[in-house]
SELUMLUM-954211 format. One record per residue (C-alpha): residue number from 1; residue in one letter; x, y, z. Coordinates in pm, whole numbers, always signed. Example, Ala and Ser with C-alpha at 12.3 -4.5 7.8 and 13.67 -1.06 7.14 Angstrom:
BEGIN
<1,"a",<+1230,-450,+780>>;
<2,"s",<+1367,-106,+714>>;
This chain:
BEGIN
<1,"x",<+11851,+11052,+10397>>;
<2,"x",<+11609,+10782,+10336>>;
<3,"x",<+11656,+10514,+10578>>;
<4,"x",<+11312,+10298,+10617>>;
<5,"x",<+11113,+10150,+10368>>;
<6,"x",<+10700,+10104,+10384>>;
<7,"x",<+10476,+9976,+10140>>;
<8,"x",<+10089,+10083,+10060>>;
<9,"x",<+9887,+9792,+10010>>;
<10,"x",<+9482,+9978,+10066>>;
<11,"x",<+9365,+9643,+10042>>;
<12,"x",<+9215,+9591,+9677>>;
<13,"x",<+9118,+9197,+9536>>;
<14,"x",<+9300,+9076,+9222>>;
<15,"x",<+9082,+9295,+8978>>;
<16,"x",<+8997,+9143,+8626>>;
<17,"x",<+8989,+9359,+8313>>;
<18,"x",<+9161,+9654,+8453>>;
<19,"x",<+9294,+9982,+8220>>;
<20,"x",<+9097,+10301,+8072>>;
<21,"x",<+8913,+10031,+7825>>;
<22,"x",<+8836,+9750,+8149>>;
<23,"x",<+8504,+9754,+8356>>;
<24,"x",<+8395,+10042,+8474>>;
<25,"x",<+8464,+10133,+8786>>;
<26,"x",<+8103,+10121,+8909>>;
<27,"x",<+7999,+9813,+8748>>;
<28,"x",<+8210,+9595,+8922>>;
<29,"x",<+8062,+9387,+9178>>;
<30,"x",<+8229,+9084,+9335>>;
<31,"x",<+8138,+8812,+9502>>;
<32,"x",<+8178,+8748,+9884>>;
<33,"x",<+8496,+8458,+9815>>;
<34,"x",<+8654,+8721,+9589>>;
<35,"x",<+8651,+9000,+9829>>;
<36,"x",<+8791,+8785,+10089>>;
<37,"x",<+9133,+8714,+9892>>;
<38,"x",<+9240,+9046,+10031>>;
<39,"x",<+9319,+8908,+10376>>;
<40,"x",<+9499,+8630,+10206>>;
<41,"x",<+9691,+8856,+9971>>;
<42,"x",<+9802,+9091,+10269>>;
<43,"x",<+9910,+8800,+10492>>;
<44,"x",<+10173,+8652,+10172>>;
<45,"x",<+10294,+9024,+10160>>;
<46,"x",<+10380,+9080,+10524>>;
<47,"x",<+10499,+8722,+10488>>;
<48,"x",<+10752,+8827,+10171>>;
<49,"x",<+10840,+9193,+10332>>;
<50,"x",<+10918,+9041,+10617>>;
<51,"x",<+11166,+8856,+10436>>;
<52,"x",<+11315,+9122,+10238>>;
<53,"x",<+11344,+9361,+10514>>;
<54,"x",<+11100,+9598,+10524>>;
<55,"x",<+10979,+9788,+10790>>;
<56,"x",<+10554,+9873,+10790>>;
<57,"x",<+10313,+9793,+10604>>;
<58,"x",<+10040,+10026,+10615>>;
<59,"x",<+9680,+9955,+10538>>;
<60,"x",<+9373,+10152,+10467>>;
<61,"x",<+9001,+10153,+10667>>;
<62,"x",<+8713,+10143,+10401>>;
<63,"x",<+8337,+9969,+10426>>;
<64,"x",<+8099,+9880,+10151>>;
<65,"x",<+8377,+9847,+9897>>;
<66,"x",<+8175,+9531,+9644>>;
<67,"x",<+8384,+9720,+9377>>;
<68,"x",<+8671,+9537,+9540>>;
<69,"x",<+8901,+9838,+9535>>;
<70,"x",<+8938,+9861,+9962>>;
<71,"x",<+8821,+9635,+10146>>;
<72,"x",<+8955,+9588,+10471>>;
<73,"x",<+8696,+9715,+10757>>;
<74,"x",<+8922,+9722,+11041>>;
<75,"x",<+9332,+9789,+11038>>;
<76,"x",<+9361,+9684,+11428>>;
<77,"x",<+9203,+9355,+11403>>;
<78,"x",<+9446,+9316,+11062>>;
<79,"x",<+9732,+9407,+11211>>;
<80,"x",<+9668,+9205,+11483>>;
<81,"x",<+9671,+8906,+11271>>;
<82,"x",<+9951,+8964,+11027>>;
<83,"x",<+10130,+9034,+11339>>;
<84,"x",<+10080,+8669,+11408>>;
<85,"x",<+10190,+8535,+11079>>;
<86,"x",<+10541,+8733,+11066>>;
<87,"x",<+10866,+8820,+11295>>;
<88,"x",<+10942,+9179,+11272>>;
<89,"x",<+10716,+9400,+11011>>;
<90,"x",<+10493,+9638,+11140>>;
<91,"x",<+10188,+9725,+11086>>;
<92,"x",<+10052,+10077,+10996>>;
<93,"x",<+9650,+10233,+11005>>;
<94,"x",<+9584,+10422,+10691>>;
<95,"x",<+9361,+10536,+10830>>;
<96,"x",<+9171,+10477,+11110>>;
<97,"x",<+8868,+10717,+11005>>;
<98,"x",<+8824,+10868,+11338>>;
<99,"x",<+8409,+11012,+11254>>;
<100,"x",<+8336,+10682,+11215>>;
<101,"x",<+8473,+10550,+11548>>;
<102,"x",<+8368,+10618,+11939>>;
<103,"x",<+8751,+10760,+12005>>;
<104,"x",<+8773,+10561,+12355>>;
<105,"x",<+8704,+10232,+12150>>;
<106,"x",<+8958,+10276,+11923>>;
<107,"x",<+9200,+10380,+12167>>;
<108,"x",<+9129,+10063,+12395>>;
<109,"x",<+9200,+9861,+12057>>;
<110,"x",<+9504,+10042,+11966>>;
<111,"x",<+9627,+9981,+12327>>;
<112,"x",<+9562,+9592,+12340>>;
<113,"x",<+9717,+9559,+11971>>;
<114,"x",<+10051,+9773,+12127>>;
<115,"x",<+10090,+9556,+12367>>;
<116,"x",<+10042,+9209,+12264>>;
<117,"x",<+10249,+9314,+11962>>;
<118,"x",<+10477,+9480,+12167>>;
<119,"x",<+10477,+9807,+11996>>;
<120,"x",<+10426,+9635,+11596>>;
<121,"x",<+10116,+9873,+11520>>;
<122,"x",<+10186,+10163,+11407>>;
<123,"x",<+9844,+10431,+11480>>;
<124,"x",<+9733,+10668,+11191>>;
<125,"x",<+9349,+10837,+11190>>;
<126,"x",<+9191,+11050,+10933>>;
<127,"x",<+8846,+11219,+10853>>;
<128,"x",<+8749,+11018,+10607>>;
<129,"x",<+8661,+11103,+10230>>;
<130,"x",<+8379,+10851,+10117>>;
<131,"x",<+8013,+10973,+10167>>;
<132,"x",<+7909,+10581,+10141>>;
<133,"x",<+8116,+10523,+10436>>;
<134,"x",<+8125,+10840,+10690>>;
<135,"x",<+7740,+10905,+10617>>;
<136,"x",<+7609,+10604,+10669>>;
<137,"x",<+7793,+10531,+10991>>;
<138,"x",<+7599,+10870,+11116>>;
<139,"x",<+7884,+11106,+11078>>;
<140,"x",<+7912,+11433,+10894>>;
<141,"x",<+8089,+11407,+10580>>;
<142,"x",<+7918,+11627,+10328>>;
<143,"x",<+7937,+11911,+10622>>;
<144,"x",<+8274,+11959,+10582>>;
<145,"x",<+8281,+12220,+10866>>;
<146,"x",<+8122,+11981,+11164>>;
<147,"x",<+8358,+11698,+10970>>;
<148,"x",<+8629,+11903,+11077>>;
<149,"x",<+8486,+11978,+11450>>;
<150,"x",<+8367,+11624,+11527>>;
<151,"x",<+8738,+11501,+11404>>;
<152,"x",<+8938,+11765,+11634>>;
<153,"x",<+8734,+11674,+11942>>;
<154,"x",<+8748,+11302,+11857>>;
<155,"x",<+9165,+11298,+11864>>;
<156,"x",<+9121,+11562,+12196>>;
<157,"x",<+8951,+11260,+12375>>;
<158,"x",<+9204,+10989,+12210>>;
<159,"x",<+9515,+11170,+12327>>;
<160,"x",<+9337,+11225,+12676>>;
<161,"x",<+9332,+10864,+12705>>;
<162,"x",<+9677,+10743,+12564>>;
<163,"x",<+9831,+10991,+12795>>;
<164,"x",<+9665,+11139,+13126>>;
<165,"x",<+9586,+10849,+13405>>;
<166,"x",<+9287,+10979,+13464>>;
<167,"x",<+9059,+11266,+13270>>;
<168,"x",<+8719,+11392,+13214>>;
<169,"x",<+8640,+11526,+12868>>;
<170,"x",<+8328,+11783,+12811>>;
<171,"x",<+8316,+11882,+12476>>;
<172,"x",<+8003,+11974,+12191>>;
<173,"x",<+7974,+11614,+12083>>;
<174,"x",<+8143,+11390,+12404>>;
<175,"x",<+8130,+11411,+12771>>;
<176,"x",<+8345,+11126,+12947>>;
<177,"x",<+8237,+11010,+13197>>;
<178,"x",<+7902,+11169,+13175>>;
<179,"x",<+7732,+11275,+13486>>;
<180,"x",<+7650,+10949,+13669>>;
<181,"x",<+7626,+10761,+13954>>;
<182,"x",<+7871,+10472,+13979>>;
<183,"x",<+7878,+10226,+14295>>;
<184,"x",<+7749,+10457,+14541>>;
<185,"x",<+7971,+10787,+14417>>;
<186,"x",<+7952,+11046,+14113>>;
<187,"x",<+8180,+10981,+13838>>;
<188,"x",<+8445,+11257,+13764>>;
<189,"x",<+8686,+11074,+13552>>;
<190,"x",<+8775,+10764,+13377>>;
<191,"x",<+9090,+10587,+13303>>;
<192,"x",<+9189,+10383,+12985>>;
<193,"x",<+9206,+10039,+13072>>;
<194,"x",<+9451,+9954,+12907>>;
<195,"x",<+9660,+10208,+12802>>;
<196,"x",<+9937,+10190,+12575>>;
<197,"x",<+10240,+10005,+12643>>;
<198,"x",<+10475,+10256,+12373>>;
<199,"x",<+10403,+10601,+12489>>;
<200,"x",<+10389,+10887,+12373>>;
<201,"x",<+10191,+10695,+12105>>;
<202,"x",<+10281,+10797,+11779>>;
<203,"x",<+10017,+10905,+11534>>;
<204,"x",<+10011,+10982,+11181>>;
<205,"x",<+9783,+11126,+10943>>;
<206,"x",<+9720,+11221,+10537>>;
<207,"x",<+9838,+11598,+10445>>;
<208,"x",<+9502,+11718,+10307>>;
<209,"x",<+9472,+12095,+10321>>;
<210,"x",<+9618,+12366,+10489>>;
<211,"x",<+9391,+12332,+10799>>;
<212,"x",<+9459,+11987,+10847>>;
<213,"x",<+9795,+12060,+10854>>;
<214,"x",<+9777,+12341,+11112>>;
<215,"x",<+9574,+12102,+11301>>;
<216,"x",<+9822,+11838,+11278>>;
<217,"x",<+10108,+12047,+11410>>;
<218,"x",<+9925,+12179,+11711>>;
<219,"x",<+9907,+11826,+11818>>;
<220,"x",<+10206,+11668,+11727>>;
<221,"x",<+10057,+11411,+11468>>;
<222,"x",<+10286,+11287,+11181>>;
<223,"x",<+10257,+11341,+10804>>;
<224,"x",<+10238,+11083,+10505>>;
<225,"x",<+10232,+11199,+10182>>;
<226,"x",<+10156,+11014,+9864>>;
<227,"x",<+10162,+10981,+9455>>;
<228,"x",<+10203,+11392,+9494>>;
<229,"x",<+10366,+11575,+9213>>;
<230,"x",<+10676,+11720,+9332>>;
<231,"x",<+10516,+12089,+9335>>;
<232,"x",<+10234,+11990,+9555>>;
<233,"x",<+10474,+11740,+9753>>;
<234,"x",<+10664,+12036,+9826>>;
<235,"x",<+10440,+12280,+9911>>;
<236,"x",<+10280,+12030,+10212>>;
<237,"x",<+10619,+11949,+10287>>;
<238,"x",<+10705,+12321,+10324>>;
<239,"x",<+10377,+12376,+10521>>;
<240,"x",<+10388,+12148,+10740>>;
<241,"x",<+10728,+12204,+10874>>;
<242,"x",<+10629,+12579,+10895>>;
<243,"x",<+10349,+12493,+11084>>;
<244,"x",<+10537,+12248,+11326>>;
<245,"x",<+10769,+12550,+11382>>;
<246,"x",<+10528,+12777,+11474>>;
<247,"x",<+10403,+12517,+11727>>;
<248,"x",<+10676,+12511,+11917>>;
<249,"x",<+10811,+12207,+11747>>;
<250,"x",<+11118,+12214,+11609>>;
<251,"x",<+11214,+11985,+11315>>;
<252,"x",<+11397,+11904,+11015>>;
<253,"x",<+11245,+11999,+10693>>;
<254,"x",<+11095,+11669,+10573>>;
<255,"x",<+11130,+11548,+10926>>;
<256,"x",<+10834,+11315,+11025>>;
<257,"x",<+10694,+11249,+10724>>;
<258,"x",<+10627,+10953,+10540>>;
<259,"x",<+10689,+11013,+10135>>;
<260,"x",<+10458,+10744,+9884>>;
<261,"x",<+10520,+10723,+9510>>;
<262,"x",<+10418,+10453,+9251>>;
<263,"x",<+10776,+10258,+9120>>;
<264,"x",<+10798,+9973,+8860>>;
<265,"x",<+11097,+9824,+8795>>;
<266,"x",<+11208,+9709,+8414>>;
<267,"x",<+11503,+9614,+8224>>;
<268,"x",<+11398,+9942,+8044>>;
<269,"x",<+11177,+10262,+8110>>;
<270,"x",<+10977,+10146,+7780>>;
<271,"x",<+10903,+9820,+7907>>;
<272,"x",<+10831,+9953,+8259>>;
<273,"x",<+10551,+10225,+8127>>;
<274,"x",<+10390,+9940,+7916>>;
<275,"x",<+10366,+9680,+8220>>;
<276,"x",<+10262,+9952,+8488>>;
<277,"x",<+10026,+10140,+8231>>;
<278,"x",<+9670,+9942,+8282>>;
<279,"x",<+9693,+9940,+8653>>;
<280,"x",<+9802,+10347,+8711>>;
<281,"x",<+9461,+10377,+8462>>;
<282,"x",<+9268,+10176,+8657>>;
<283,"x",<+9380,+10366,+8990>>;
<284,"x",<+9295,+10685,+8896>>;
<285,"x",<+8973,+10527,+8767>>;
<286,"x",<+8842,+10485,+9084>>;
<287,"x",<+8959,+10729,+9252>>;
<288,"x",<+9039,+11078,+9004>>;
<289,"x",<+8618,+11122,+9134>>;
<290,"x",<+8754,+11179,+9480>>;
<291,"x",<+8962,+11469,+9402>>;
<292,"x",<+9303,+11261,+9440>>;
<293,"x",<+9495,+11331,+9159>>;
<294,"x",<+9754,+11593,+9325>>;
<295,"x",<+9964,+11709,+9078>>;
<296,"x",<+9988,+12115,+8980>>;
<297,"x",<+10031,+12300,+8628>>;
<298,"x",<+10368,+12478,+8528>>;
<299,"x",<+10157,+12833,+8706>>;
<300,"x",<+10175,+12554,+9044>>;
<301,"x",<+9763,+12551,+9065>>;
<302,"x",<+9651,+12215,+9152>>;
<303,"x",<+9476,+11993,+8898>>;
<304,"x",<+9106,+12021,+8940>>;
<305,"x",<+9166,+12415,+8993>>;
<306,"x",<+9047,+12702,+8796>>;
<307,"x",<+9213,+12698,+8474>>;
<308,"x",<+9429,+12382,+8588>>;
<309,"x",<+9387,+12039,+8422>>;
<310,"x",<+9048,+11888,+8492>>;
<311,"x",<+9127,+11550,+8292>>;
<312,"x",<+9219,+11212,+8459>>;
<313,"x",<+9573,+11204,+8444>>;
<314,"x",<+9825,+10936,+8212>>;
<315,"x",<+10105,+10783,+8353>>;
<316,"x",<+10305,+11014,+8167>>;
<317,"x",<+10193,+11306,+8340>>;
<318,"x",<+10242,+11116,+8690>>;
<319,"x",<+10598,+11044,+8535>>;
<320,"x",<+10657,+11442,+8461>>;
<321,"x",<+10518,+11498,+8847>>;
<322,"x",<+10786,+11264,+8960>>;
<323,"x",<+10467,+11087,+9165>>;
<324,"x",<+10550,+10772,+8976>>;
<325,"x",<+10900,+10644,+8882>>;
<326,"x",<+10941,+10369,+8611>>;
<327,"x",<+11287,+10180,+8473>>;
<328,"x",<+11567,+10058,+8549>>;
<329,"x",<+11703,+10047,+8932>>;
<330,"x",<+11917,+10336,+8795>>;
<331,"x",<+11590,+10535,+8734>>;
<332,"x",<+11472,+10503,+9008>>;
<333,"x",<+11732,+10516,+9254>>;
<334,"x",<+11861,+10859,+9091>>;
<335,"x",<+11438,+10934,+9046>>;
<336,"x",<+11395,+10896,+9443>>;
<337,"x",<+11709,+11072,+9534>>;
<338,"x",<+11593,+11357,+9333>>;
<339,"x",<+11354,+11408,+9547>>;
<340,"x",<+11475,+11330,+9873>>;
<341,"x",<+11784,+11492,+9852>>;
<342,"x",<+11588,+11789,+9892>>;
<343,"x",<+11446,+11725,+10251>>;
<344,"x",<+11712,+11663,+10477>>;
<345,"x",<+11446,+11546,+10767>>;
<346,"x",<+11312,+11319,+10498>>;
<347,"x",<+11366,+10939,+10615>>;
<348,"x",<+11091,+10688,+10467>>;
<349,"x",<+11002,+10631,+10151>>;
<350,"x",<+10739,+10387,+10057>>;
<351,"x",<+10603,+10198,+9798>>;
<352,"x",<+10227,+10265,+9696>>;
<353,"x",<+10039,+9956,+9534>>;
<354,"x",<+9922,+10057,+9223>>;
<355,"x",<+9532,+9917,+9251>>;
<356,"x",<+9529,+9708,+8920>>;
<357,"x",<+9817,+9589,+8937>>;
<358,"x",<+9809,+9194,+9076>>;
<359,"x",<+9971,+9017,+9354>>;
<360,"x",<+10214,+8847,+9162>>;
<361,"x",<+10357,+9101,+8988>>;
<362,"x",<+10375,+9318,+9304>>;
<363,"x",<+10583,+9087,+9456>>;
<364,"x",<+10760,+9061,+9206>>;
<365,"x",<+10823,+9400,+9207>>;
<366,"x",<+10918,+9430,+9586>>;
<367,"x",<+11190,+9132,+9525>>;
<368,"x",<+11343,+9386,+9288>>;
<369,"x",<+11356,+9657,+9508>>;
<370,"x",<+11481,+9458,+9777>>;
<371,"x",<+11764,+9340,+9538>>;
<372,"x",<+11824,+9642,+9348>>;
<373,"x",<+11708,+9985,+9456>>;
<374,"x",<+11730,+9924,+9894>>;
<375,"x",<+12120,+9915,+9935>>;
<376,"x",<+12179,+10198,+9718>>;
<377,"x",<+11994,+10359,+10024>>;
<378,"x",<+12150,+10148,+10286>>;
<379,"x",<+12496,+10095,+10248>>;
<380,"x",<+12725,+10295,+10467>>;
C-alpha cells in the first residue's frame, strides 16, 4: 500500500527549445548564471513540498554538466541547505557516486548532515554511469569489472565507519589507518568522528543489473526504481526480493523499495500527452545514449537487446510500459494502483521530473497531485 510520496528533481536548469526538433543535446552550453538557477529552483520546491506534504526529495550527484541537464556537484552540502529553508521534508542522495569519493569523507559528511538535521538526509550511493565524470575524477568507469571492485570495497569501509566504534580496514585499494606512527604509538584503528546520530544508517541505491542487486542484498542497502516498464519493474522487483531472501533477510515483496514513474495531470489524457510530450523527448534525448530507456518487448528482452527495440522511445511507448502515466487524477490514481497493488511490500511512490519540463509547470503539477491523486492513497 503506497503510503509516502518522493519526488525526483536530478537537478536540470529551465532548458530553452526542448522536444525531438529543440537543440541538440550536445550543443547546449549555458552560461555560469543559468546553471546556477538550479539551486534556486530546488530551494522553491522543497519550499512548495513542504507545504503540500511530501516526504523526500531526492537529488542526483553529477559534475561537468554545461548542458544544464544535472548539475548539482554535491547532495550533502544541498541537503544541508534546503534543510535550512524548510520544516519537515527530507532530503535524499541520488546518488552519492561512491568511485568518485574517499568513503571516510563522505561518511564524516553524511554524519554531520544527520545530525544537525536531525536525521532529514536520507543516504543513497551508486557507481556512477558518466565517463566525463568517474574518469576524470581518477576512477574506473570504462573497466566495468574494477568499477565494480573499487565500489564494493568503498561501501565495506563506509559501513565500517557508520557502525563499528573502532575498525581497521585492509583491502586492494584502502588500508585505514595505514601503518603509522601516531603520538608516540602505532596506529591499529580509527574511529569516525562523528558518527551518525540515526543508526543503522539507511542506504539506498539504483537497481542496475543482477549483480548489483546481489550485492545490494548481501549488505542490506535499499532499492529505487524508476521510469521502468512494468516487465522490467517487475523482474528487479522479483530479484531483488529473491536475493534479500537468500540473504537472510526476510521481506515483503516490494518491501524497501522506492518505485519512480513520470505523471502529468490534465483535464484529459489528450491534453496531458500534448503538454508532457516535448519534455519526455527531451529526457530521453539526453539520456537514451546512456542505456536508460528500460522498457522490454512483448518476448520481455530489454530495449537495446538483440532483436529488441534499439530506437529512442515516444511517450506512447513509455505510456504502454506503464513508466509514465498521463490524465485525469482518475488515470492515474487507477494507473499507479495498477501497479502497486501488485507488491504488497511496496510503500513509496515518487514523482520523477521530467527534464524539459519547467519549474512552473512542475509545480503546478505537484499542487495537483497534492489535491487530487495523494488522498486517494491516504485516506483511511
Amino acid at each position: 500500500m503506497i503510503k509516502s510520496f518522493h519526488v525526483l528533481y536530478v537537478g536540470q536548469i529551465e532548458l530553452d527549445n526542448v522536444g525531438l526538433s529543440g537543440t541538440p543535446a550536445n550543443e547546449r552550453w549555458y552560461s555560469d548564471e543559468r546553471l546556477r538557477q538550479a539551486f534556486f529552483t530546488a530551494r522553491d520546491l522543497a519550499q512548495l513540498m513542504d507545504q503540500l506534504g511530501f516526504d523526500v526529495l531526492w537529488t542526483a550527484e553529477h559534475h561537468f554538466q554545461r548542458e544544464g541537464y544535472e548539475v548539482f556537484p554535491n547532495l550533502i552540502q544541498l541537503g544541508l541547505w534546503l534543510a535550512t529553508q524548510t520544516k519537515h521534508l527530507k532530503f535524499g542522495c541520488a546518488f552519492n557516486v561512491l568511485p568518485m569519493w574517499h568513503p571516510l569523507r563522505l561518511a564524516e559528511d553524511y554524519a554531520m548532515a544527520d545530525i544537525v538535521t536531525d536525521g532529514r538526509i536520507v543516504m543513497g550511493i551508486g557507481r556512477g554511469y558518466h565517463t566525463r565524470e568517474v574518469e576524470t575524477f581518477g576512477a574506473p568507469l570504462l573497466d566495468a569489472e574494477k568499477n565494480r571492485e573499487l565500489f564494493e570495497e568503498q561501501l565495506q569501509l563506509l559501513l565500517a565507519a557508520f557502525n563499528e566504534q573502532a575498525f581497521h580496514h585492509k583491502g586492494k585499494f584502502y588500508e585505514c589507518p595505514p601503518p603509522v606512527e601516531y603520538r608516540g604509538y602505532q596506529l591499529t584503528d580509527i574511529t569516525l568522528v562523528p558518527r551518525p546520530k540515526h543508526r543503522p544508517v539507511n542506504i539506498w541505491m539504483p537497481i542496475a543489473s543482477g549483480k548489483t542487486i546481489d550485492l545490494m542484498a548481501r549488505y542490506g542497502l535499499k532499492a529505487m526504481v524508476t521510469l521502468n516498464g512494468e516487465k522490467i519493474l517487475d523482474n528487479v522487483v522479483r530479484a531483488y526480493h529473491a536475493a534479500c531472501l537468500k540473504h537472510g533477510r526476510d521481506k515483503r515483496l516490494g518491501e524497501d523499495i522506492i518505485w519512480g514513474a513520470g505523471v502529468y495531470l490534465a483535464d484529459s489524457r489528450e491534453e496531458a500527452v500534448r503538454a508532457l510530450e516535448p519534455a519526455h523527448d527531451e529526457r530521453f534525448k539526453w539520456f537514451a545514449p546512456f542505456g536508460f530507456v528500460r522498457y522490454a518487448d512483448a518476448e520481455g528482452r530489454q530495449w537495446g537487446s538483440p532483436g529488441a527495440p534499439a530506437r529512442m522511445p515516444s511517450l506512447k511507448d513509455g505510456l504502454d510500459q506503464k513508466a509514465w502515466f498521463c490524465g485525469t487524477p482518475r488515470d492515474v490514481i487507477d494507473g499507479i494502483k495498477s501497479i502497486a497493488g501488485r507488491y504488497p511490500g511496496l510503500e513509496t511512490f515518487m514523482l520523477h521530473w521530467p527534464e524539459g519540463l519547467s519549474p512552473a509547470q512542475f509545480r503546478d503539477q505537484l499542487r495537483r497531485f497534492a489535491r487530487d491523486v495523494m488522498p486517494a492513497f491516504r485516506s483511511p
